[in-house]
N, C-alpha and C positions, 0 to 999 in steps of 0.2 A: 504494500500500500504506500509505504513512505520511501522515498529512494533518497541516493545522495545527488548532490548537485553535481552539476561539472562547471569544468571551468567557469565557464561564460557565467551562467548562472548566480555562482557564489561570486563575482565579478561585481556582477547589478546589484546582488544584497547587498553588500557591502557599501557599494556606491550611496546607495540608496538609505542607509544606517547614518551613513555621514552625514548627507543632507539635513534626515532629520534630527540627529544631534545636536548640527551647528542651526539650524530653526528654534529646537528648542533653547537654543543656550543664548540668539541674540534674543529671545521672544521674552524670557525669563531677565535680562541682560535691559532691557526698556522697560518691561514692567517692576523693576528693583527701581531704576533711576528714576521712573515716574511719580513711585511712591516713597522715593528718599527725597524729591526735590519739594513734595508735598507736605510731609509730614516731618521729615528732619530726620529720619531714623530708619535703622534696618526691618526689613519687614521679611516675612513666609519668603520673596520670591530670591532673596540674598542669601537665607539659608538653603533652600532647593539648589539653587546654580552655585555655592561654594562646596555641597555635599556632594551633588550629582559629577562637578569637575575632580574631590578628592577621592569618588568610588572609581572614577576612569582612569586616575593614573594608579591609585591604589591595586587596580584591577588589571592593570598595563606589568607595572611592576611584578606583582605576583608571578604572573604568568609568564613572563619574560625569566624571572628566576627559575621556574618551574621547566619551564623548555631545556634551560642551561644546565639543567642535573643531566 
């Protein structure tokens, strides 16, 4: 029922992974600035886009060490 991709395929996910990453990271990235320049202070979408960038490198890192055993 489930197969693996080939190339091409895992190619476009990927492609298509970035996009929406960096979407959500400038989307998250205006909605902080909107509501820091309103209110004065950090708000939900500061913490989301400081968490969600230290699980991806956190997650980068790991698995990077992980490969190199």
């Amino acid at each position: 029922m489930l197969r693996k991709m080939d190339e091409m395929e895992l190619s476009i996910s990927l492609k298509a992974i970035r996009i929406a990453y960096a979407y959500s990271v400038i989307f998250l990235f205006i909605w902080w600035l909107y509501d820091y320049l309103k209110t004065g202070f950090n708000s939900l979408p500061f913490i989301l886009l400081i968490t969600q960038n230290l699980i991806l490198l956190g997650s980068q890192t790991f698995l990077k060490w992980k490969m190199g055993r």
